[in-house]
Structure formats: C-alpha cells, structure tokens
C-alpha positions as CSV (number, residue, x, y, z in Angstrom):
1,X,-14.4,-26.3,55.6
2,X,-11.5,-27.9,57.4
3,X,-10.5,-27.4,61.2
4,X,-7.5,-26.2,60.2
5,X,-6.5,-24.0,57.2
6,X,-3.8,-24.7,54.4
7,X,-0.5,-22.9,56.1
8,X,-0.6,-20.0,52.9
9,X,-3.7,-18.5,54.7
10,X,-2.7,-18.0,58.4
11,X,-0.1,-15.5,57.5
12,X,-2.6,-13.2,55.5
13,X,-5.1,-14.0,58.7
14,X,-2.4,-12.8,61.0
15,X,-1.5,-9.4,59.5
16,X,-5.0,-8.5,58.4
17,X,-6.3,-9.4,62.4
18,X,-2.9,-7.7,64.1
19,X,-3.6,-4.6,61.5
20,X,-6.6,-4.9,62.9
21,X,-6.1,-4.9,66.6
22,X,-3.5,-2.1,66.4
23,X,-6.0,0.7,64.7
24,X,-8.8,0.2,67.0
25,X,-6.5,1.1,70.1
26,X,-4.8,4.2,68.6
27,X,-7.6,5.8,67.4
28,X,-9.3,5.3,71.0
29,X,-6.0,6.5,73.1
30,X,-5.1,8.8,70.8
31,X,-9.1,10.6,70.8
32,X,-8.1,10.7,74.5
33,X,-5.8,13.0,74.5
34,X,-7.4,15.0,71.9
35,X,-10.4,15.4,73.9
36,X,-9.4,18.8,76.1
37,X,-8.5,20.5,72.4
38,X,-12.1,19.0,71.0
39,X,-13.8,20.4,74.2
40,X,-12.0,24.0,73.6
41,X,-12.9,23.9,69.8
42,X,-16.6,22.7,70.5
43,X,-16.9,24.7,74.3
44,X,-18.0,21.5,75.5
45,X,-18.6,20.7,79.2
46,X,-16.6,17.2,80.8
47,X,-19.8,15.4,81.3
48,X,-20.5,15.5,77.3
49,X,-16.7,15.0,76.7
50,X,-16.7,11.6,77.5
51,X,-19.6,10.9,75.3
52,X,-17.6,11.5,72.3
53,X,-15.7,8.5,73.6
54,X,-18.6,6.5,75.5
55,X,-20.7,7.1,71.9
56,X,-18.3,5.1,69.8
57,X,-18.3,2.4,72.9
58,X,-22.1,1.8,73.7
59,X,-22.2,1.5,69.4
60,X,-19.7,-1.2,69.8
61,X,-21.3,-2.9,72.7
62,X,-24.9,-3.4,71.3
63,X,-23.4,-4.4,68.0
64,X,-20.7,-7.0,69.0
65,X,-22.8,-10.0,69.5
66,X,-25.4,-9.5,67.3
67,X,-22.6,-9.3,64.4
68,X,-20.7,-11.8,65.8
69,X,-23.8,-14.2,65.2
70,X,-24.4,-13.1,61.6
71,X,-20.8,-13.3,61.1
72,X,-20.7,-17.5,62.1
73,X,-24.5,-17.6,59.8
74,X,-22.8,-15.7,56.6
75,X,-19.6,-15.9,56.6
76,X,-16.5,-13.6,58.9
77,X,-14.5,-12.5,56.0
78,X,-17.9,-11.0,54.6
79,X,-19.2,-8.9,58.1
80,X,-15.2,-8.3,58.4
81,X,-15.0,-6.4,54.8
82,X,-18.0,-4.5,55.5
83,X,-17.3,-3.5,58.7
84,X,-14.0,-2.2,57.6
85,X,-15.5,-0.2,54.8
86,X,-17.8,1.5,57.6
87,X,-15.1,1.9,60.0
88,X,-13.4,4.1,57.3
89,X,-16.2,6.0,55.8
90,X,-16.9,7.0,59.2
91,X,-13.3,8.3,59.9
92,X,-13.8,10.5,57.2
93,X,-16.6,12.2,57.7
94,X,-15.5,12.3,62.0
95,X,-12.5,14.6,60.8
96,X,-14.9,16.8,59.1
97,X,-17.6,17.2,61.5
98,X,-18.0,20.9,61.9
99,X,-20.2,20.5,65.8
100,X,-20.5,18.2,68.6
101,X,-23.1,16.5,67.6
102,X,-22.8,15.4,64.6
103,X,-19.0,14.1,65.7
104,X,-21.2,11.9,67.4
105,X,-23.3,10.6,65.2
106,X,-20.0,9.5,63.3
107,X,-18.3,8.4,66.0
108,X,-21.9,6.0,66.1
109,X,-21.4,5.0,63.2
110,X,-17.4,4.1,63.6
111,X,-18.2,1.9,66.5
112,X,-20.8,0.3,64.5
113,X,-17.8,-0.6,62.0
114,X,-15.6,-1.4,65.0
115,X,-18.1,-4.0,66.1
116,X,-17.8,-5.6,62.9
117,X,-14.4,-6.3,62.7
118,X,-13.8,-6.9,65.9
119,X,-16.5,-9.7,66.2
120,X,-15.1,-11.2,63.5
121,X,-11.2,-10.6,63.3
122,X,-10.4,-12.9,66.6
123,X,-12.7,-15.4,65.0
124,X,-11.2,-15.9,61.8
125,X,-7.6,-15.8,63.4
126,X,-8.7,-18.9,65.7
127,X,-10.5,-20.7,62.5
128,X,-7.1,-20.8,60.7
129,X,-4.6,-21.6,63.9
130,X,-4.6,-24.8,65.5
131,X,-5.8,-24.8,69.5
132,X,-1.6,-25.6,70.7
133,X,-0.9,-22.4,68.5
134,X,-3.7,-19.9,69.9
135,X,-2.5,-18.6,72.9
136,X,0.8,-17.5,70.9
137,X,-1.1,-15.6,67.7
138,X,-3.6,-14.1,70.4
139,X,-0.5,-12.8,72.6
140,X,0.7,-11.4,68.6
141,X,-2.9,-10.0,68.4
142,X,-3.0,-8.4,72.5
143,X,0.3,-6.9,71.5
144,X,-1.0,-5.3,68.5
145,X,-3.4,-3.9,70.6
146,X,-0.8,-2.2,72.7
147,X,1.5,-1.3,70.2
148,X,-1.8,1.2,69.3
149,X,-1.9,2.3,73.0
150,X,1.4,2.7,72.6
151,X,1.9,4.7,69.4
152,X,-2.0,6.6,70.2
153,X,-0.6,8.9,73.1
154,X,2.4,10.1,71.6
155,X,1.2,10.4,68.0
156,X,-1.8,11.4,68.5
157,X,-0.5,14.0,71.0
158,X,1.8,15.2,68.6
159,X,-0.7,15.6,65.6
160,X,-3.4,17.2,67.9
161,X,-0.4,19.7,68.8
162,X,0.9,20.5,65.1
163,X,-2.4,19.4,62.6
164,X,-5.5,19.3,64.9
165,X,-7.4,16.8,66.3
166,X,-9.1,15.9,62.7
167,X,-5.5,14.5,61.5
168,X,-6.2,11.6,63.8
169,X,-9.5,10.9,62.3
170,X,-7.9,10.9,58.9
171,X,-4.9,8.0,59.5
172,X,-6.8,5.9,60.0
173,X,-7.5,5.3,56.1
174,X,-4.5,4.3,54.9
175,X,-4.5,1.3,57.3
176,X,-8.2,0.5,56.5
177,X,-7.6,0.1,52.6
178,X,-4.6,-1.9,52.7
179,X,-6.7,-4.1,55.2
180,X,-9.0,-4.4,52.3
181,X,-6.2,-5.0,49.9
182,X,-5.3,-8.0,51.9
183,X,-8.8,-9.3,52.5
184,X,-9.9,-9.3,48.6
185,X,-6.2,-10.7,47.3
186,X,-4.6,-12.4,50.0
187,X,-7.4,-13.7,52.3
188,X,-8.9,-16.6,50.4
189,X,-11.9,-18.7,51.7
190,X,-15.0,-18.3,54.3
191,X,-15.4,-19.0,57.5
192,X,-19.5,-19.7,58.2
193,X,-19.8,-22.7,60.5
194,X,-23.2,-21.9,61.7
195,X,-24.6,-21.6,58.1
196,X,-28.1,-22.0,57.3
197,X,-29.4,-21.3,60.8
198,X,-31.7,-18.3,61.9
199,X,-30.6,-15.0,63.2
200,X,-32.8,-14.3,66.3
201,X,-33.7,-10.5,65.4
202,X,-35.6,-10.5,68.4
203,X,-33.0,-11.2,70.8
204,X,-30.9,-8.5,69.3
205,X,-33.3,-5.7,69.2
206,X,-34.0,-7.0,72.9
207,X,-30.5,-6.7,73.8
208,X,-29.9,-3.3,72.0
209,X,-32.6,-1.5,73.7
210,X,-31.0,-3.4,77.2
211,X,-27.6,-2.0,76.7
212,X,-28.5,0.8,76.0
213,X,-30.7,1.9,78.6
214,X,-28.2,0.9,81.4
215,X,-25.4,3.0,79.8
216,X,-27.5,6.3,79.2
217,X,-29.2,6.0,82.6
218,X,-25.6,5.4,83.7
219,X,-24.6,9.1,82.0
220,X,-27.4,10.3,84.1
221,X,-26.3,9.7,87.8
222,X,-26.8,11.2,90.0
223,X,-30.5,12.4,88.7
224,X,-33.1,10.3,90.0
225,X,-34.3,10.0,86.3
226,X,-31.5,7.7,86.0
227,X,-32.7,4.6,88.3
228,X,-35.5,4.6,86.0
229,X,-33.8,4.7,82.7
230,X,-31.6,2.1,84.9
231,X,-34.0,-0.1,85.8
232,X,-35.6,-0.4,82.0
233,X,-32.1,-1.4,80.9
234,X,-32.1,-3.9,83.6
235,X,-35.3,-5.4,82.6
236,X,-34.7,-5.5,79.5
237,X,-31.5,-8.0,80.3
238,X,-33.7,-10.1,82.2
239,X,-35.9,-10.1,79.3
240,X,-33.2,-10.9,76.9
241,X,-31.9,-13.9,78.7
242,X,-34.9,-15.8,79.2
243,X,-36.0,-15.3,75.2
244,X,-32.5,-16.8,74.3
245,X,-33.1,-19.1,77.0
246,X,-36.0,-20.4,74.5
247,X,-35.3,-19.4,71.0
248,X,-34.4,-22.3,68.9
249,X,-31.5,-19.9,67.3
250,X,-30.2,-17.4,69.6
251,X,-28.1,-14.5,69.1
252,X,-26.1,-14.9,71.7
253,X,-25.8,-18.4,73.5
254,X,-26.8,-17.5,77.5
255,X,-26.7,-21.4,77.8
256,X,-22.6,-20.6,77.8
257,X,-22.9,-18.5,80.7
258,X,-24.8,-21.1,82.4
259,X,-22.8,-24.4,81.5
260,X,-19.7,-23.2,80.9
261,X,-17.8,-22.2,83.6
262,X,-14.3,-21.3,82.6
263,X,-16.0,-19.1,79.5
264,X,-18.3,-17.2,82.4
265,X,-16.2,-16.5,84.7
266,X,-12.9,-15.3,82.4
267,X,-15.4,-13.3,80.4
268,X,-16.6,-11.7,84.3
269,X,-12.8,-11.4,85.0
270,X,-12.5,-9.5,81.5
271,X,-15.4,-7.3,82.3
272,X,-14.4,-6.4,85.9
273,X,-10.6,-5.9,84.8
274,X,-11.7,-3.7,81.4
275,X,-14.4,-1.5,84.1
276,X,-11.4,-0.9,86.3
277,X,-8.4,0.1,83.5
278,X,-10.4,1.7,80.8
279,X,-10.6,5.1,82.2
280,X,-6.8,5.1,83.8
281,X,-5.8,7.3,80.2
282,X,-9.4,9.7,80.6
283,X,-8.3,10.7,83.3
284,X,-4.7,11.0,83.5
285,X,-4.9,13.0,80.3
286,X,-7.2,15.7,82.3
287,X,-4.7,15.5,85.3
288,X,-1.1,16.0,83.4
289,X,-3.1,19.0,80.9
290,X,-5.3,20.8,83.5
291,X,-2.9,20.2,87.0
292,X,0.5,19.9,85.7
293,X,0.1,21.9,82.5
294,X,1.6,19.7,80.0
295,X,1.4,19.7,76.6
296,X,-0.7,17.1,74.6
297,X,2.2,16.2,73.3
298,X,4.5,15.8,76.2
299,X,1.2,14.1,78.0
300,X,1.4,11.8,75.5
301,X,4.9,10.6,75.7
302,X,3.9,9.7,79.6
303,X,1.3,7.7,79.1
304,X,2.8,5.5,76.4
305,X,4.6,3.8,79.0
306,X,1.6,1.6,80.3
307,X,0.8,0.4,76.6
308,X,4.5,-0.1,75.7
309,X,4.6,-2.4,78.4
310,X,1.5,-4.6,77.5
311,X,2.9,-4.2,74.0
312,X,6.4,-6.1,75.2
313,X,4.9,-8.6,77.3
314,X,1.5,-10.2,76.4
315,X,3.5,-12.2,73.5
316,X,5.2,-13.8,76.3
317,X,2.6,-14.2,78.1
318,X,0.0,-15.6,75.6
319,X,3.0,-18.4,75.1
320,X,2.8,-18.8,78.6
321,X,-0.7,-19.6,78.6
322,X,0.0,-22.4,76.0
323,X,2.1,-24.7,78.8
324,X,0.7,-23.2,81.6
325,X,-2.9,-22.9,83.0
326,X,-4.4,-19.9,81.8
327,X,-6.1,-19.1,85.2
328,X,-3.0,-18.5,87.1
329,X,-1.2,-16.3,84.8
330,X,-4.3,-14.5,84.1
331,X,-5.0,-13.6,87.6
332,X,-1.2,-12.6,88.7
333,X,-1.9,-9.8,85.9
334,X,-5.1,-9.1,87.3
335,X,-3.1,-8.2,91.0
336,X,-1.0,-6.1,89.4
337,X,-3.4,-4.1,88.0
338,X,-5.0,-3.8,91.5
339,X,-1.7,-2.5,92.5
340,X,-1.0,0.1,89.6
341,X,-4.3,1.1,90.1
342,X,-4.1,1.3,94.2
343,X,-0.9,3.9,94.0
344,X,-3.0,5.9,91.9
345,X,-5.5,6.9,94.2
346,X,-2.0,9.0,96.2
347,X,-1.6,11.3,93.2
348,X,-1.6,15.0,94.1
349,X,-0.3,18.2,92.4
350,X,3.1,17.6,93.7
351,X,2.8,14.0,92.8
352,X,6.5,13.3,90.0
353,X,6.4,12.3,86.9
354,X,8.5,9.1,88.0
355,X,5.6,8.3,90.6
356,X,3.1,8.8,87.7
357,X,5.5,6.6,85.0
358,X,5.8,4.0,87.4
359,X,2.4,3.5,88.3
360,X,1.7,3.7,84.8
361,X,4.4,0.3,84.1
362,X,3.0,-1.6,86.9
363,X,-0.5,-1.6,85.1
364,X,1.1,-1.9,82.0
365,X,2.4,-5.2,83.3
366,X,-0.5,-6.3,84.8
367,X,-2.7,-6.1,81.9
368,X,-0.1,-7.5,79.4
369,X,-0.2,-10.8,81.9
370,X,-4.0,-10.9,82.2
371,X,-5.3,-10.2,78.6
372,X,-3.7,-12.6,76.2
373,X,-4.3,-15.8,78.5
374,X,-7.8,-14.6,79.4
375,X,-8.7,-14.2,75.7
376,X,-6.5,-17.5,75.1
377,X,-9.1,-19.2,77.8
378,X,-12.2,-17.7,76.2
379,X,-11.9,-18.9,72.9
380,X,-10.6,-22.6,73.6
381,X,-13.4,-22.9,76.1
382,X,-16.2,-23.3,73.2
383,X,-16.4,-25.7,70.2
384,X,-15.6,-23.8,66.8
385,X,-19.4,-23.3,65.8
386,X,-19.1,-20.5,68.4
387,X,-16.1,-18.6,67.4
388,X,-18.0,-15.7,66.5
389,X,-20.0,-15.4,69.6
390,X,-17.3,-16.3,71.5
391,X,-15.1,-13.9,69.6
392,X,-17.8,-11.3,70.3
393,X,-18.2,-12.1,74.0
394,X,-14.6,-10.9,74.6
395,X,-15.5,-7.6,72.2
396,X,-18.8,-7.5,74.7
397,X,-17.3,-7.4,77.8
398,X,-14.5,-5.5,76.5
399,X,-16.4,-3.2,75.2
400,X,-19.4,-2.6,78.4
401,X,-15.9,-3.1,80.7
402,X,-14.4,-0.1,79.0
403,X,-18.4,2.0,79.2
404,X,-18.5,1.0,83.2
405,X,-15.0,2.7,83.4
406,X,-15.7,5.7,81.7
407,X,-19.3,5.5,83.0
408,X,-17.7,5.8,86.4
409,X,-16.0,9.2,85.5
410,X,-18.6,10.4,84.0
411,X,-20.4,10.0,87.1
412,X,-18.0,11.2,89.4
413,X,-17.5,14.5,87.5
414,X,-21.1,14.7,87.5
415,X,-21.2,14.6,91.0
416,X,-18.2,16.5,92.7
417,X,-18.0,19.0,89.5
418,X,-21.3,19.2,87.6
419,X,-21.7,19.6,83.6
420,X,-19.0,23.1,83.7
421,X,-16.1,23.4,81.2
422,X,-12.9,22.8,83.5
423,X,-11.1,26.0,84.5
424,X,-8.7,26.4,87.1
425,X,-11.3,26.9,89.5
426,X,-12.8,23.8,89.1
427,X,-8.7,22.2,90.0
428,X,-9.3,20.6,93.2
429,X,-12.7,19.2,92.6
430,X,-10.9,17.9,89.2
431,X,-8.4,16.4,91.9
432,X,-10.8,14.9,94.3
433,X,-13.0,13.3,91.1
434,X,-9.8,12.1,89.5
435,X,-9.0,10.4,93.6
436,X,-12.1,9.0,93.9
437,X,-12.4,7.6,90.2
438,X,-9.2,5.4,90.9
439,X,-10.2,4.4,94.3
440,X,-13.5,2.7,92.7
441,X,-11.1,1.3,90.1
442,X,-9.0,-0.4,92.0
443,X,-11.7,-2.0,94.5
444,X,-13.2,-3.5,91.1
445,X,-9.8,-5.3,90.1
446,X,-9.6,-6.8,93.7
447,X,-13.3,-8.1,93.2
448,X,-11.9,-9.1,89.3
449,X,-9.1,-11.1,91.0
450,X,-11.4,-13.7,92.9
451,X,-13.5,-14.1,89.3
452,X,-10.5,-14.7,87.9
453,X,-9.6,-17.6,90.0
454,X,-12.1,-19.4,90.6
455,X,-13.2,-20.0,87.0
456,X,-11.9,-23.6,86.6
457,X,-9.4,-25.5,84.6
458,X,-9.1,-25.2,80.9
459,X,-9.8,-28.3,79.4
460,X,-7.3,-29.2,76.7
C-alpha cells in the first residue's frame, strides 16, 4: 500500500470521516439535553442520569484501543463498516427501550460501535492525506465535530420538545447508511499496515477490567466501597503497562508514552482539557431547565453558541498548526478554556443570559484553538504503522477525559445532593454542585496548560 493514496480516494475519505465526526457529537449533546425529560419519563434520580451518558462513554473507552489495534492488524475500512452497522443497530433499539436499564445496555452497545469508527475514521483520513495536508483535513474533521455540538442542542431540544426524546435516537440512521453507501461504493482499498502481527488479547482484557474499575468506583464516591473498587482499577493499570511493556505484540504501545514525548504529553493535555470541558453542557442543561425554567428547546438554542464557535474556528486553526508549531496554538486554546471555565464558577440565579452566552463563546474559542492542532500533533508524532493506536489514543483520552468530567458531577451531586430526583427543594444544593463542579474544572485546565507546553517540538 502506498504512503499516499490516488487523489479519487481522499474525497470519499473526507466525507465518510467528517460524516462521521459530526454524528457522534449530536447524538452526545443532544442526549444532554434530553436527559431531564428521560429522567421524568423513567423517574430516575441525577446520580443514575449521568450514567445513561457515562454508559455509552466507559463502552467507548475500554473499546478504543483495543479496536484501534485490530483495526491496523485487519484492515480500518473493515472495523470502520462494522462498527457503523453496530452504531446503528444500537440506535434503534435505544429509541425503543421501554426502562432504564435496558436504555443502557443499548447505549453499551452504541459506544461499542462508537469505538469502532472512531478508532479507525482519524486513521484512515491520515493514511490517504499527506503529513503538510493533515493539520487542514483534521481542523475539517474538529469542525465536524462542532458542527454536531452545534446542531445537537438546538435540534435535539427541539425534537425532545415536539417528538420525544426517542426521535433523537432514530436520526441517527439515515446518516449511518449513507456512510455505508459511501464506504462499499466510493471508499476503495484497505488500510492494514500492521498486517500479520498478533493481537495481545491479554492486554485488552487487562485494560478493560482497568478502566473499568476506576470509572465505576468513580460513580461510587463518596462511599468508602469506592477506594476499593478504585484501587483494583488502579492495579489493574499498573498491571497492564508492564505486560505491554513485554509482550512481543501489544495492544496498545506504552513504549509511546515512554519515548515519545510530544505524543505523551499532547495526549495528557487532551485528557486534562476533555476532564475539564466535558461536563460544561451536563450541567448547564440542569441549570437553564431546573433554575431558570427554560424550555429544552430554548436551552438548546443557548448552548449552541460554544460549539458554533469551535465549529467556525478549528479549520483555521488546524491550518495554523501546519506553519506554526502545534504547541503554542494548542495551549493559547487551552487558557481560554481556563478562562470560560473560571467565569463559570460566578453563575447564580440572577446570573443573564448574555453572562451565560459569553462564557459559553470564550470556551467555544478556546477549544476550537486547542483541539485541531493537538490532534494535528498526535498523529504526526508516530510513524504510519501506528495510526490506528495513535488514532485511538486521541479517542482514549477523549473519551476517559470526557468520563473524569462527568465522573466529577456525578460525584458532586452525590455528595452535596444524594441519589434524589431534582425538585425545587433540591435548587440551591443543585446551585452549589453546579459552583463547585466548574471550580474543579477550571483548576484542571490550568494544570492542562503547563502539559500542554512543555511537550516539545513537533518534528517535521
């Protein structure tokens, strides 16, 4: 297989990876907003609320680099089509679920799918492109991603308000088949640079059981039962790195962490700036619903104006990060996401809308500079037999990044409000969780600007 790709398959790339990067997005910030009218429908408590979004997340995160890995063994286009099929099965049967738990177990099963795609959609993209043409198609792809925040808040606020919740499940599967369309008629070729090696089934059963403990004993704070479950997560990292440490075929190479600087510490930067953001629509959507009584619809149209932003300006910036040093656009993003997130931490119930919407622009911006040319560093960091685990580091991180920030509200509501539906009795403690959530935010994306810069010089 060549470097670089006959010119007739990067457009077909393009479309099927931007497709791609816009539906994972609107269905997540979309689901947000839906939440409060899946909690009334379900009489659900907050604490088990976020799972229905955590679930889909944690899926993601365990299955990211272990898919990536199979993807660079059997081929990307193949792991892509499949996980596409799952992704929209799943829908399906998500906007049918008649209880709580079994929305779950689809929502599971969704991520799973998500994890497929996502492992492999950046990879393929960055198989076909040339390195000087990257950190333009990736700030095409980060916009795509936006674009969904973007259109997920209003639309989605507008179908939970006039077709239910379900209706968001459900279009989703027009996008999914003509992805299809494109990947069995348009999408010629494979992509499988790491053929004929092993896939360390250890490692990833190792990892699995890792991830996942840390994230459930996360849900569990502040009960001491956590620490435990906690601590078996943590061993089970420690575990995991040393056995791909010595495998002759590891899942995921911990050798990158180790020897490659500018891939660690932009992946730690991605992490720390994904734990901080993540939760920023959770719990705005629970503070413009429950303390200033808007509609999902008109809570919607506010909070498109953070991904509308990072829709209009990571193109730019991913160009940016072609000339200029990824490092230092990357981390003036990451200080304005500090700053979005440190005004935050003032809201109140007499707090305007125009305080809210600017805050909202200002991280918007920040995260539009940082993604693009963070991703753009990532993948041009390793040689092209580690797309795929490259390409499902950035999922990884993205993913755990996005369970940490969610995993932090979850806690807090645990903590200051218990496992209670939310009335207006519970109002002020909602307040003081909602406070407290963004102050912990925003001291991670100060910690995320230091790992930012001081990851090195890409090498061109």
């Amino acid at each position: 297989m060549k470097t670089i790709e006959p010119a007739a398959l990067k457009r077909p790339a393009l479309i099927i990876a931007t497709l791609n990067s816009f539906i994972t997005p609107f269905m997540g910030s979309s689901i947000n907003v839906a939440l409060p009218a899946i909690g009334r429908e379900f009489q659900v408590d907050a604490v088990l609320l976020s799972w229905i979004a955590t679930a889909y997340l944690l899926a993601v995160a365990v299955c990211l680099v272990p898919f990536g890995r199979l993807a660079d063994i059997h081929g990307r286009k193949k792991v892509f089509s499949a996980g596409i099929i799952l992704f929209t099965v799943s829908s399906i049967f998500c906007a049918i679920s008649p209880s709580t738990p079994v929305l779950l177990v689809f929502r599971v099963l969704q991520g799973v799918g998500n994890a497929m795609v996502f492992a492999t959609g950046m990879a393929i993209l960055v198989s076909v492109y040339a390195p000087k043409e990257r950190g333009r198609v990736l700030g095409i792809n980060v916009a795509a991603v936006y674009i969904g925040l973007s259109a997920g808040p209003f639309l989605g606020g507008i179908m939970t308000q006039y077709l239910t919740w379900r209706s968001i499940f459900l279009v989703m599967v027009p996008f999914c088949l003509f992805i299809l369309f494109l990947i069995f008629w348009r999408l010629k070729g494979e992509w499988a640079d790491a053929r004929g090696e092993k896939f360390d089934l250890t490692g990833a059963f190792i990892y699995a059981v890792a991830i996942v403990g840390i994230i459930y004993g996360i849900s569990l704070l502040p009960a001491i039962m956590s620490v435990w479950v906690i601590l078996i997560g943590a061993a089970g990292l420690f575990c995991f790195i040393q056995w791909e440490l010595r495998t002759p075929h590891p899942v995921f190479q911990v050798r990158l962490f180790r020897d490659n600087r500018v891939f660690a510490f932009s992946s730690l930067a991605a992490l720390i700036n994904y734990s901080g953001t993540f939760a920023v629509t959770f719990l705005l959507s629970l503070y413009l619903q429950h303390i200033k009584a808007l509609t999902p619809q008109a809570t919607g149209l506010v909070l498109v104006a953070q991904p509308l932003v990072m829709a209009l300006c990571s193109p730019s910036a991913g160009r940016l990060s072609d000339r200029i040093e990824p490092r230092i656009v990357a981390t003036s993003g990451m200080v304005l996401s500090a700053i979005g997130l440190f005004l935050l931490t003032f809201l109140n119930q007499a707090t305007s809308m125009g305080y809210i919407i600017g805050c909202l622009i200002i991280l918007g911006f920040g995260f539009g500079v940082f993604s693009s040319p963070n991703t753009n560093a990532i993948m041009s960091s390793v040689e092209k037999k580690f797309f795929g685990i490259a390409s499902g580091a950035v999922g990884t991180m993205r993913s755990l990044g996005m369970m940490l920030s969610m995993g932090i509200a979850t806690v807090v509501f645990s903590i200051f409000i218990g496992r209670v539906q939310i009335t207006t009795d519970q109002y002020p403690l909602l307040m003081k969780s909602i406070t407290v959530a963004f102050i912990i935010s925003t001291i991670l994306c100060v910690g995320g600007v230091f790992a930012s810069m001081v990851r090195g010089k890409l090498g061109r």
